[in-house]
TORPA-4810 file (N, C-alpha, C, O; in nm, 3 decimals):
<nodes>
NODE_1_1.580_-2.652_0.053_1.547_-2.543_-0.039_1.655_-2.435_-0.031_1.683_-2.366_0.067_X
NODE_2_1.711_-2.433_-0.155_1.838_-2.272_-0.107_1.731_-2.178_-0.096_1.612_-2.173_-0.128_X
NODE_3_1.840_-2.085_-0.024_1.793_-1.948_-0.042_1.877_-1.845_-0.092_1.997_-1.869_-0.099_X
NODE_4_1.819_-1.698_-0.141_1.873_-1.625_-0.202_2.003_-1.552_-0.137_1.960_-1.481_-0.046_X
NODE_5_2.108_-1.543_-0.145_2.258_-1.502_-0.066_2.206_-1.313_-0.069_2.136_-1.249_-0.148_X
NODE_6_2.247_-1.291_0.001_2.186_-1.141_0.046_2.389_-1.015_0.118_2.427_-0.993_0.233_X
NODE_7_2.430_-0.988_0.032_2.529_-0.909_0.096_2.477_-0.780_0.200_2.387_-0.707_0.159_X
NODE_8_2.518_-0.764_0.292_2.474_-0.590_0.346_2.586_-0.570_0.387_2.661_-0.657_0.431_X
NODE_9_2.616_-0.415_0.372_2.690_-0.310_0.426_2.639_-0.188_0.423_2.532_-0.153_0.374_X
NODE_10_2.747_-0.104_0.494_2.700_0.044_0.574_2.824_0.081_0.437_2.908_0.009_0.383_X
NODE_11_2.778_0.250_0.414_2.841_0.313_0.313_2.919_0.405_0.454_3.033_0.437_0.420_X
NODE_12_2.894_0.443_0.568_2.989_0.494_0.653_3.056_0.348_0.760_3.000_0.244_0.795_X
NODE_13_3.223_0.410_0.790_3.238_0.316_0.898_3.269_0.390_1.025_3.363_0.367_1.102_X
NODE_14_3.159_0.502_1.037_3.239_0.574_1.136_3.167_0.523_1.291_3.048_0.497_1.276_X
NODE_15_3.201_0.509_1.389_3.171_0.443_1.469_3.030_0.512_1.545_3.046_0.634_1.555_X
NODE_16_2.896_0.465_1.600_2.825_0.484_1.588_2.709_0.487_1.451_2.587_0.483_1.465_X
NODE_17_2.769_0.493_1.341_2.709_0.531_1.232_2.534_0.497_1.232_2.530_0.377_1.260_X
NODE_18_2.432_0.531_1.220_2.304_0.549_1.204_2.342_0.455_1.064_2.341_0.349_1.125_X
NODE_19_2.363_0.428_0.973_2.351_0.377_0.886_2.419_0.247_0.894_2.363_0.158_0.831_X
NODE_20_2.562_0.203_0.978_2.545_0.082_1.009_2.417_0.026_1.085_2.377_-0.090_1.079_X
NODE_21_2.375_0.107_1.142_2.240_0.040_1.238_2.130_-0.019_1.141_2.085_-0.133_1.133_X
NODE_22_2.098_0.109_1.064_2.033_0.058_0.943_2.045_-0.092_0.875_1.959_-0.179_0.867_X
NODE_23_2.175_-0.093_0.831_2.220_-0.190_0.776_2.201_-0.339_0.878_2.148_-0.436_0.824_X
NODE_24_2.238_-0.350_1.000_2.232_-0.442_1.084_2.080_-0.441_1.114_2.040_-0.549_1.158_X
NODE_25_1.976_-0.335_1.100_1.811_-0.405_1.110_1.816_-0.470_0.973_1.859_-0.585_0.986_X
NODE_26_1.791_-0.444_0.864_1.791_-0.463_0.761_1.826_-0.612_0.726_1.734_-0.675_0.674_X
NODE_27_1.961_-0.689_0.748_2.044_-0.762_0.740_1.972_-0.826_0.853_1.992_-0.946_0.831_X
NODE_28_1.896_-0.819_0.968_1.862_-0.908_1.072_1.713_-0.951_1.028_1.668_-1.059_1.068_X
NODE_29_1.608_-0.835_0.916_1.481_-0.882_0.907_1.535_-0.942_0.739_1.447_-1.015_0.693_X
NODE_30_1.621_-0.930_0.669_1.676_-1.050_0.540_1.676_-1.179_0.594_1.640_-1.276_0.526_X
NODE_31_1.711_-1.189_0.703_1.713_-1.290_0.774_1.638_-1.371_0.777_1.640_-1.482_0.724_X
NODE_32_1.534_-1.301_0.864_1.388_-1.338_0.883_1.304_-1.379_0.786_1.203_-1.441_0.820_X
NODE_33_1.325_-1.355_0.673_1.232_-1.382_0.605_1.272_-1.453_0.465_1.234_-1.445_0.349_X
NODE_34_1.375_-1.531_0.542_1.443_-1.667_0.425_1.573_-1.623_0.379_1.633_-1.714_0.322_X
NODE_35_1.642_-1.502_0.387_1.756_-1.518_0.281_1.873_-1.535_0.381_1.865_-1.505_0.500_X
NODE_36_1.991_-1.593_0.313_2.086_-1.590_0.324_2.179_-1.475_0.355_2.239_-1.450_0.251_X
NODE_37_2.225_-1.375_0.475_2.269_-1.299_0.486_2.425_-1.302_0.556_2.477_-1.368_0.646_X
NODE_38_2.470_-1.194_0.467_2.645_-1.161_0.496_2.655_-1.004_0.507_2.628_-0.908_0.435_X
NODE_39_2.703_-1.022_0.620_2.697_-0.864_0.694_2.874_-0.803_0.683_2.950_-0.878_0.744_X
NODE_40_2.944_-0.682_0.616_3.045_-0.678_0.651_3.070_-0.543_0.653_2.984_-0.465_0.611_X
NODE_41_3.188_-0.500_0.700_3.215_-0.338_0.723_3.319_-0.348_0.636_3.408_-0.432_0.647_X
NODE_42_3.310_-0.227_0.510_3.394_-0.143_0.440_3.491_-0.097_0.534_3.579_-0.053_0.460_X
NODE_43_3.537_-0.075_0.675_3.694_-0.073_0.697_3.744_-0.207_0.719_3.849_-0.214_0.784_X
NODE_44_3.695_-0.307_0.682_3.787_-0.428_0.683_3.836_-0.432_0.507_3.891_-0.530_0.457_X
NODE_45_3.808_-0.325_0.444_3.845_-0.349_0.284_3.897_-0.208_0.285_3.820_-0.113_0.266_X
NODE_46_4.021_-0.192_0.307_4.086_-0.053_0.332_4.121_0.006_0.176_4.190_-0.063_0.101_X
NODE_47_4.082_0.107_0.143_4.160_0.098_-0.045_4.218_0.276_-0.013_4.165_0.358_0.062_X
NODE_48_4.325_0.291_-0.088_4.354_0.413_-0.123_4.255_0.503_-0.217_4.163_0.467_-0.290_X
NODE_49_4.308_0.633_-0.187_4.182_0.742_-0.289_4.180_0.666_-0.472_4.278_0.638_-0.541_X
NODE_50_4.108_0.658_-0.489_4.150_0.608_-0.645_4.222_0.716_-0.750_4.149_0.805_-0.792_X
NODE_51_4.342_0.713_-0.790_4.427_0.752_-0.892_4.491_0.641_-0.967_4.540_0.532_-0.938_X
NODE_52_4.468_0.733_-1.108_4.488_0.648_-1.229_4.619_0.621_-1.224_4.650_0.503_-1.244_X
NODE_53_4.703_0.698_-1.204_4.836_0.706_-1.211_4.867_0.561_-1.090_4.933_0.460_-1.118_X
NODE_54_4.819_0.582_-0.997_4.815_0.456_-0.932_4.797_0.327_-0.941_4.859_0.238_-0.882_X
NODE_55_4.688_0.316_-1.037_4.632_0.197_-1.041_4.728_0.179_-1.197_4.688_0.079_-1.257_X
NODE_56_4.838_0.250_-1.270_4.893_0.182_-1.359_5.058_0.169_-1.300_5.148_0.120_-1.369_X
NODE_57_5.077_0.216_-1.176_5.187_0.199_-1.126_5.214_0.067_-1.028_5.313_-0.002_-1.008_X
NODE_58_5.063_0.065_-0.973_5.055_-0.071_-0.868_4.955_-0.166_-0.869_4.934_-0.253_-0.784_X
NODE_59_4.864_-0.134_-1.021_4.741_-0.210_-0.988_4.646_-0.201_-0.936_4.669_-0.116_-0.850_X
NODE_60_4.532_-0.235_-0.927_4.412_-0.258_-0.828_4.433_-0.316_-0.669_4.498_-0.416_-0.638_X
NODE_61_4.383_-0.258_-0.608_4.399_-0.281_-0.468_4.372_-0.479_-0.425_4.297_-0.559_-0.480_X
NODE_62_4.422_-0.490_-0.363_4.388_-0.633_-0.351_4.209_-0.647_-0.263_4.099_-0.697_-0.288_X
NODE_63_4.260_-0.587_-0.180_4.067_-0.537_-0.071_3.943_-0.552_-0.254_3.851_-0.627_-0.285_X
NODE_64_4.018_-0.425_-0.331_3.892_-0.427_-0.447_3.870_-0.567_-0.508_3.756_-0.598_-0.544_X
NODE_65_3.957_-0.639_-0.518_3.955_-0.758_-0.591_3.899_-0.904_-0.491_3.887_-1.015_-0.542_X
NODE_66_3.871_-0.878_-0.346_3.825_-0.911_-0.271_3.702_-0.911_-0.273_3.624_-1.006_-0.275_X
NODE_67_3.669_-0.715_-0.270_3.543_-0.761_-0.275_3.494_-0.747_-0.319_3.377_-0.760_-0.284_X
NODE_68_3.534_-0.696_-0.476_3.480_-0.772_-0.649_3.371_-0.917_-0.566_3.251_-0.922_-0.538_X
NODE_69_3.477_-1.008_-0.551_3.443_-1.129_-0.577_3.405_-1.168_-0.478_3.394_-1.289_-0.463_X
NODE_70_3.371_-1.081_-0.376_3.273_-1.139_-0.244_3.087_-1.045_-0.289_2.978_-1.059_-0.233_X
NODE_71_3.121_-0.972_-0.388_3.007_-0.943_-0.403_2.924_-1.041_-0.529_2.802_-1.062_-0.529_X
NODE_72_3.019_-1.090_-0.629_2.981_-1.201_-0.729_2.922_-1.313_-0.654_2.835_-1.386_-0.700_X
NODE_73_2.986_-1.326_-0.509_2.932_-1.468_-0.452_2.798_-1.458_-0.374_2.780_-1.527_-0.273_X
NODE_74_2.716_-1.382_-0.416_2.594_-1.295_-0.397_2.449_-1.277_-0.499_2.466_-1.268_-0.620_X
NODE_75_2.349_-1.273_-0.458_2.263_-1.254_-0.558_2.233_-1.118_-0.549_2.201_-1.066_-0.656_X
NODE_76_2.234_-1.041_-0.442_2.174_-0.921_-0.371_2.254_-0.831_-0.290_2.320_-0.883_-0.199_X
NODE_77_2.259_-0.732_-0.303_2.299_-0.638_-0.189_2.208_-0.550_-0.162_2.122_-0.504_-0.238_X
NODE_78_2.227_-0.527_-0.054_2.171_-0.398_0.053_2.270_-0.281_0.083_2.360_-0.337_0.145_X
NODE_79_2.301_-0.149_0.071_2.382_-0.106_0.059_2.290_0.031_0.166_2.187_0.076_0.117_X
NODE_80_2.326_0.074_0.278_2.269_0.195_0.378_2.364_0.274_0.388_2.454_0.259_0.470_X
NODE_81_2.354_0.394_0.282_2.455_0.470_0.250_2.411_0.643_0.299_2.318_0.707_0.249_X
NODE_82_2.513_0.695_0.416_2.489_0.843_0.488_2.466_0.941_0.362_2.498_0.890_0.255_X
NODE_83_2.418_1.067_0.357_2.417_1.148_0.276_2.505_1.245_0.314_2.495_1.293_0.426_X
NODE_84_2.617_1.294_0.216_2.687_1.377_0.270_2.708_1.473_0.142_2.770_1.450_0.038_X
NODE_85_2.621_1.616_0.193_2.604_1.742_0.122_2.543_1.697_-0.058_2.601_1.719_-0.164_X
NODE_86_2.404_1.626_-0.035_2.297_1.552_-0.076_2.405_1.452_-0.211_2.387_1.448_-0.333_X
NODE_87_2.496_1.394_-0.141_2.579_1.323_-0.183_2.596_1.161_-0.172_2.497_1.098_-0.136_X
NODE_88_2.741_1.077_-0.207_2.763_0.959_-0.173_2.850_0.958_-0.082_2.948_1.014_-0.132_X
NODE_89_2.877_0.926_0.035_3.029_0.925_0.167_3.137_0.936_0.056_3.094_0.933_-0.059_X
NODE_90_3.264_0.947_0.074_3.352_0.981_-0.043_3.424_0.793_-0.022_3.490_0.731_-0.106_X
NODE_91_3.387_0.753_0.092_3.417_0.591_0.138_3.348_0.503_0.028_3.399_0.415_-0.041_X
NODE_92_3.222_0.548_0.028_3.188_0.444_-0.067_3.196_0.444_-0.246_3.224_0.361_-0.333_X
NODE_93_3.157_0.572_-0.242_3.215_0.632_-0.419_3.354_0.556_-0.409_3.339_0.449_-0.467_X
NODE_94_3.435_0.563_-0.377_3.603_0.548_-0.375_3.606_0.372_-0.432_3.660_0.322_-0.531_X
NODE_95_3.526_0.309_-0.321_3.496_0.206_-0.308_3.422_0.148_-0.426_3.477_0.049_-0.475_X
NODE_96_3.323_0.181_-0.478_3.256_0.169_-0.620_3.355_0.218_-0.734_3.371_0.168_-0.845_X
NODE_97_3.397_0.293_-0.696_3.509_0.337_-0.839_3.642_0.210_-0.836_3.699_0.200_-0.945_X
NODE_98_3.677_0.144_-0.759_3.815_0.052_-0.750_3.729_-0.044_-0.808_3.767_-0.088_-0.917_X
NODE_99_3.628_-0.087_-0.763_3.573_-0.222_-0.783_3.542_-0.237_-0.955_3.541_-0.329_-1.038_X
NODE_100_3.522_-0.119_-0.953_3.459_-0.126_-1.147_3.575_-0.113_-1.193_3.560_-0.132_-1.314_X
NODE_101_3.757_-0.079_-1.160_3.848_-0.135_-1.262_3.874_-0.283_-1.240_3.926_-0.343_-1.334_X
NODE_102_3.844_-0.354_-1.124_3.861_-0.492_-1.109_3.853_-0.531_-1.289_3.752_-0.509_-1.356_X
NODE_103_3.954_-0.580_-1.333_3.934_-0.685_-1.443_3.986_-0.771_-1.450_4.107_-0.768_-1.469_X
NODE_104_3.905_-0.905_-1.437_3.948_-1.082_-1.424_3.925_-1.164_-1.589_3.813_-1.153_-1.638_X
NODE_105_4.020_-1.232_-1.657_4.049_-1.300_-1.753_3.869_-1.370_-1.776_3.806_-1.420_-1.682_X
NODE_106_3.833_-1.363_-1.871_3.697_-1.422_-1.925_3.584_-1.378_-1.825_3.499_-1.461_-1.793_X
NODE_107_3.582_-1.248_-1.775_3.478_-1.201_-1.740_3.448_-1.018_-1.815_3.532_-0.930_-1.836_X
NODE_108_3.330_-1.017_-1.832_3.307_-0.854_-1.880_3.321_-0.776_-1.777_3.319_-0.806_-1.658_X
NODE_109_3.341_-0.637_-1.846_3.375_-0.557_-1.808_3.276_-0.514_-1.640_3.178_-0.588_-1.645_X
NODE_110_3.269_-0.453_-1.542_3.187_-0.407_-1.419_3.097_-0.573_-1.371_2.976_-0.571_-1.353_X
NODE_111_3.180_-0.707_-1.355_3.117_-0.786_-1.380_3.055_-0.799_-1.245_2.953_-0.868_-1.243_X
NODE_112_3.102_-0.737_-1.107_3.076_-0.722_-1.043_2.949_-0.655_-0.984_2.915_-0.680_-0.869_X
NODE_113_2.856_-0.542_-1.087_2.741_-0.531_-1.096_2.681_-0.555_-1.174_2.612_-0.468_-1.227_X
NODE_114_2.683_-0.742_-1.234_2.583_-0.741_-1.320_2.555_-0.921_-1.286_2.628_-1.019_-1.269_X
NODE_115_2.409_-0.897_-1.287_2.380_-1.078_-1.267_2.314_-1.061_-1.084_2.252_-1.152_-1.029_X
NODE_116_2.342_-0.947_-1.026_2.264_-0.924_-0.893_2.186_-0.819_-0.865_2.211_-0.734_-0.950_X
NODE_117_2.128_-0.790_-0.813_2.048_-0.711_-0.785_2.071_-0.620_-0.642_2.095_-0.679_-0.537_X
NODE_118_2.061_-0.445_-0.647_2.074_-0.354_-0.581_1.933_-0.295_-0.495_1.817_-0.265_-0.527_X
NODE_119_2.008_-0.295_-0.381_1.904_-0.158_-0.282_1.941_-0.102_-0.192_2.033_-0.132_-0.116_X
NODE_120_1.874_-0.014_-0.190_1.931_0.100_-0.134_1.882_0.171_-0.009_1.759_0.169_-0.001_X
NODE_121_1.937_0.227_0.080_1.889_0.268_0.227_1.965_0.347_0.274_2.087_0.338_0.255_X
NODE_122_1.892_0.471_0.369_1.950_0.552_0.438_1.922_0.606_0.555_1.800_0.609_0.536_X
NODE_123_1.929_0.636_0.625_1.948_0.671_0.795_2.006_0.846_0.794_2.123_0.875_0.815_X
NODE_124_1.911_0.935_0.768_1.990_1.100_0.865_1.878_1.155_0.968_1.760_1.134_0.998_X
NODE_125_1.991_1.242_1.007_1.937_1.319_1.148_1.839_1.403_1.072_1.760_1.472_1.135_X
NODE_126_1.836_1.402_0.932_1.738_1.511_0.923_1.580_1.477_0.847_1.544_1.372_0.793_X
NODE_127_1.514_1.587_0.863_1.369_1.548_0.835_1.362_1.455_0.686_1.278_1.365_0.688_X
NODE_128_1.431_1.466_0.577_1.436_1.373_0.467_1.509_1.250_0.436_1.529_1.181_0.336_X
NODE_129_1.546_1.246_0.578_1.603_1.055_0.575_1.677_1.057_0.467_1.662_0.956_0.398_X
NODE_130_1.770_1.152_0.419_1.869_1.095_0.337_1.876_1.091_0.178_1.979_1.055_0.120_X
NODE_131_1.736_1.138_0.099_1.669_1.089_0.030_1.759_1.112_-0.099_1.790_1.021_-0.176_X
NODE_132_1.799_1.261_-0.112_1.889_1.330_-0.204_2.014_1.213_-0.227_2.032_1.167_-0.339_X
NODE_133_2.086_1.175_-0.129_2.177_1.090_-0.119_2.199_0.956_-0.219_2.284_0.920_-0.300_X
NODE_134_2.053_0.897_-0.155_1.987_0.776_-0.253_1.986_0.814_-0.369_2.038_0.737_-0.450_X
NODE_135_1.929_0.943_-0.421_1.887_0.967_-0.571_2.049_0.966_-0.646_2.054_0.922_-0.761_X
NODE_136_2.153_1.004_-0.594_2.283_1.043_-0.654_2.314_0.896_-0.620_2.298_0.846_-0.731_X
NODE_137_2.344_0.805_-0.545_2.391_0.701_-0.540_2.284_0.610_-0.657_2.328_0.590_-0.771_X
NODE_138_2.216_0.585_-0.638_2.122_0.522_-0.785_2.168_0.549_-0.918_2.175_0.469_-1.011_X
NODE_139_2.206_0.695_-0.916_2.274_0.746_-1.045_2.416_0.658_-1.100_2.447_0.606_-1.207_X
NODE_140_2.500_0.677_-0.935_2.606_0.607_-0.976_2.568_0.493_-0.997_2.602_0.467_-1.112_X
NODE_141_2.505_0.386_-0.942_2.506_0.270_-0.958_2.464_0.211_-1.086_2.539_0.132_-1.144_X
NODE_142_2.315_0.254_-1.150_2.266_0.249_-1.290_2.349_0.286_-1.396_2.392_0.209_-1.481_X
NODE_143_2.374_0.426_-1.388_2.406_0.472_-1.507_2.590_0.500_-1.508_2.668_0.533_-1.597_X
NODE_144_2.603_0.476_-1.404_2.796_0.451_-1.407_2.792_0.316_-1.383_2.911_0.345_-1.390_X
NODE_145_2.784_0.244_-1.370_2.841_0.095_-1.329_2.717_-0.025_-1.366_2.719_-0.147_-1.347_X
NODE_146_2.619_0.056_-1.420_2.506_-0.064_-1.462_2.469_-0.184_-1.419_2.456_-0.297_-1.466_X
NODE_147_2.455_-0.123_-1.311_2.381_-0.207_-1.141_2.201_-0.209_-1.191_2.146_-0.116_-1.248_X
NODE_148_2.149_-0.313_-1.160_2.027_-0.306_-1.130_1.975_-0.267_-1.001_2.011_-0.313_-0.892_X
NODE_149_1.874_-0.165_-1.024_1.897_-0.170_-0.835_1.681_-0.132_-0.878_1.596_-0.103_-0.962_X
NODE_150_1.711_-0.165_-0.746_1.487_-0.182_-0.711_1.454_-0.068_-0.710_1.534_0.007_-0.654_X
NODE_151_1.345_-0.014_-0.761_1.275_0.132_-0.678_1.247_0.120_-0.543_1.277_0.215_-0.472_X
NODE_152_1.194_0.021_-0.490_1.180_0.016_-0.321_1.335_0.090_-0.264_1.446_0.049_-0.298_X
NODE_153_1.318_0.167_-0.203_1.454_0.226_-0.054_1.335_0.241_0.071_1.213_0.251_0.086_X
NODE_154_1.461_0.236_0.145_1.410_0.283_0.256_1.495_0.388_0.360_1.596_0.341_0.413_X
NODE_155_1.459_0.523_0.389_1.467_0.656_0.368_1.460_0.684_0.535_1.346_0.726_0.559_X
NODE_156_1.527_0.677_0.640_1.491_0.698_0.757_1.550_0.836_0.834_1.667_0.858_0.866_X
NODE_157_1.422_0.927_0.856_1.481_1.063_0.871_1.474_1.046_1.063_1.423_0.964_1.139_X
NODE_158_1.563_1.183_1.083_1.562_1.181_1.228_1.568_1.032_1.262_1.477_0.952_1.285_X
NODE_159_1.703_1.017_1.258_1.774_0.903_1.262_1.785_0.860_1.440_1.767_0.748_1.487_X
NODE_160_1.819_0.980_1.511_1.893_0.953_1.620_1.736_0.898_1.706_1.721_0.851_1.819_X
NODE_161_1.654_0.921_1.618_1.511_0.899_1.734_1.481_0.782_1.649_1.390_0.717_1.700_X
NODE_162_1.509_0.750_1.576_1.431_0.714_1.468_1.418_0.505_1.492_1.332_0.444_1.429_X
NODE_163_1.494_0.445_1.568_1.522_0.368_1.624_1.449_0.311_1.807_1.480_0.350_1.919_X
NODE_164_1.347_0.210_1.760_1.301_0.154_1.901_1.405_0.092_1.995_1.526_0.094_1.969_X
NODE_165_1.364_0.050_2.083_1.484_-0.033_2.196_1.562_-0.163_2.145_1.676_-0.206_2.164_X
NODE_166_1.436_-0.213_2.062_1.472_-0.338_2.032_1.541_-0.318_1.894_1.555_-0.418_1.823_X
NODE_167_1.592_-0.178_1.843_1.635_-0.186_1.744_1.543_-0.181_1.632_1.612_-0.168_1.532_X
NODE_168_1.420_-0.184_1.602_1.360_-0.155_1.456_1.318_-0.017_1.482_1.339_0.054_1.580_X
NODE_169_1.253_0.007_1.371_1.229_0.126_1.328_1.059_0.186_1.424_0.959_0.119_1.401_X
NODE_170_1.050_0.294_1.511_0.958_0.355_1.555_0.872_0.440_1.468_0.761_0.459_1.516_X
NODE_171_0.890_0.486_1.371_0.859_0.517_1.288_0.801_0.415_1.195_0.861_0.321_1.141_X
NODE_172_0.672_0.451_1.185_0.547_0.398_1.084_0.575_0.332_0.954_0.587_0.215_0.919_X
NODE_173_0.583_0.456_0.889_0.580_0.465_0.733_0.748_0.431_0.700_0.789_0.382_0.595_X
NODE_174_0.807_0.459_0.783_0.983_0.406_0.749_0.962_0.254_0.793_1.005_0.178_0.706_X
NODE_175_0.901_0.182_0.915_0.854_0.032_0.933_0.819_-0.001_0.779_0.877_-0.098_0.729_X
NODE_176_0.715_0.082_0.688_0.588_-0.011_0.596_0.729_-0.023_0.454_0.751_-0.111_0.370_X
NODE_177_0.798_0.107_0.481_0.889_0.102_0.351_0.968_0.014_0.364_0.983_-0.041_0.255_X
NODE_178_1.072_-0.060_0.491_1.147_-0.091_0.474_1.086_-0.299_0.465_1.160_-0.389_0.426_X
NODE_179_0.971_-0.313_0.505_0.891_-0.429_0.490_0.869_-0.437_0.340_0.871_-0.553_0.299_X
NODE_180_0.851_-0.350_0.253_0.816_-0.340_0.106_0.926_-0.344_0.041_0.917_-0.388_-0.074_X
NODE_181_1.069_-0.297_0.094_1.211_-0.321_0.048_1.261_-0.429_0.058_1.356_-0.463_-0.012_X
NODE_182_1.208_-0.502_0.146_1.262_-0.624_0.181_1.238_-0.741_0.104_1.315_-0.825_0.058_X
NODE_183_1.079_-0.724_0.098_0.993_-0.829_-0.022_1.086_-0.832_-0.155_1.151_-0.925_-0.201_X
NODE_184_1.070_-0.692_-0.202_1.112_-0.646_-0.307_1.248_-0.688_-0.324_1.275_-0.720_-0.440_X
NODE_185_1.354_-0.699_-0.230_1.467_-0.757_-0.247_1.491_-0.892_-0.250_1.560_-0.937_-0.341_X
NODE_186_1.442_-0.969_-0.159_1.393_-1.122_-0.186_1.388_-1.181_-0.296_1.463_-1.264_-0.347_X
NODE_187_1.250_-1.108_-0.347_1.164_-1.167_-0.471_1.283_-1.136_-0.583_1.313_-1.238_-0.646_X
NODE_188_1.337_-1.052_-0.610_1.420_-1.005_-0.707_1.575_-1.121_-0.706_1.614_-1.194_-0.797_X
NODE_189_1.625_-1.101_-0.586_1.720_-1.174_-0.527_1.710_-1.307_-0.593_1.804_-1.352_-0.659_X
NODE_190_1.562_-1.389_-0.572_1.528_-1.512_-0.585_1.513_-1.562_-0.738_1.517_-1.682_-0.766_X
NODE_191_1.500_-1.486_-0.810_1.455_-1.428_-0.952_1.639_-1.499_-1.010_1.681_-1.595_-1.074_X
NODE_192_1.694_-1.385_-0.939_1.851_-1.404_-1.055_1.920_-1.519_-0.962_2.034_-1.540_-1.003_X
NODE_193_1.893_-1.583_-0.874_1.918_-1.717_-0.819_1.841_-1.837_-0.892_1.891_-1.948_-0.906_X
NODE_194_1.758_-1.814_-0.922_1.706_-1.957_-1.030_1.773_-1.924_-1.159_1.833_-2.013_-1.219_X
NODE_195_1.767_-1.798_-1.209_1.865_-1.792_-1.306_2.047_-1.815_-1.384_2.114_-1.798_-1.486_X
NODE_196_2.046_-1.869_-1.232_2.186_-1.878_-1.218_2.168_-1.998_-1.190_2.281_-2.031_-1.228_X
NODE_197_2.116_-2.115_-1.149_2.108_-2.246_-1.117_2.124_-2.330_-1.255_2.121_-2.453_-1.254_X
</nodes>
């Protein structure tokens, strides 16, 4: 029986990051519960600040065109992105902006968000887990780059506590959300995988 291919990454790569952690529970209970998971860190895809002037002097980064097409080889992503000043990391905006000039011969335009399905997650030290963050990253993703992405997130405040021994979540209601994100990503995941068969 296949299963649904599941991408995750952290929107910070700064070492320690609360939101890689995120991303690595997340990516370990995808696991668990049938899909196909690919775990990778945005500093192995190094890109310059995006300028236009750039990208008509040298092109698209080769990293973007990488992982254009490591995200096409995907039904799903998981994306656990820090909030910074109720924002997107400027790592991952940068990163979403290269990928949407990717353009490959007989494919449409942002082809890279379309045909999979998005979700979304966050990890802060502070009492709203990030939430503001999510709402502006959704923005970009829908309505700049016309991503499908789930209403299920999962929102984990007081981050630095926010984590049991064994790594899941001590927290209750961040446990029930991120079990309801998960379904929700699956089922969806599984959806544009028969569709693609």
């Amino acid at each position: 029986m296949a299963h649904p291919r599941i991408l995750v990454f952290s929107g910070s790569a700064r070492t320690g990051s609360h939101n890689a952690r995120l991303a690595s529970l997340v990516g370990q209970r995808l696991g668990e519960n049938g899909a196909e998971v690919s775990s990778i860190s945005l500093r192995d895809f190094p890109m310059p600040l995006y300028d236009g002037d750039l990208e008509n002097s040298e092109g698209v980064p080769e990293n973007a065109v990488a992982l254009k097409r490591l995200i096409q080889q995907h039904h799903g992503v998981f994306i656990a992105s820090p909030e910074y000043n109720a924002g997107v990391t400027p790592l991952l905006k940068n990163v979403i902006d290269w990928i949407s000039r990717v353009s490959e011969p007989s494919e449409p335009r942002m082809a890279a968000y379309k045909g999979r399905v998005f979700a979304l997650g966050s990890a802060s030290t502070s009492p709203f887990g990030g939430i503001r963050g999510l709402a502006n990253l959704r923005l970009v993703l829908e309505t700049g780059v016309g991503a499908l992405v789930i209403p299920e997130m999962i929102a984990v405040p007081n981050a630095a506590d926010a984590f049991d021994p064994s790594g899941g979540l001590a927290n209750e209601r961040a446990a029930a959300s991120l079990s309801a994100m998960i379904r929700a990503l699956i089922a969806e995941a599984s959806l544009r995988m028969s569709k693609a068969a």
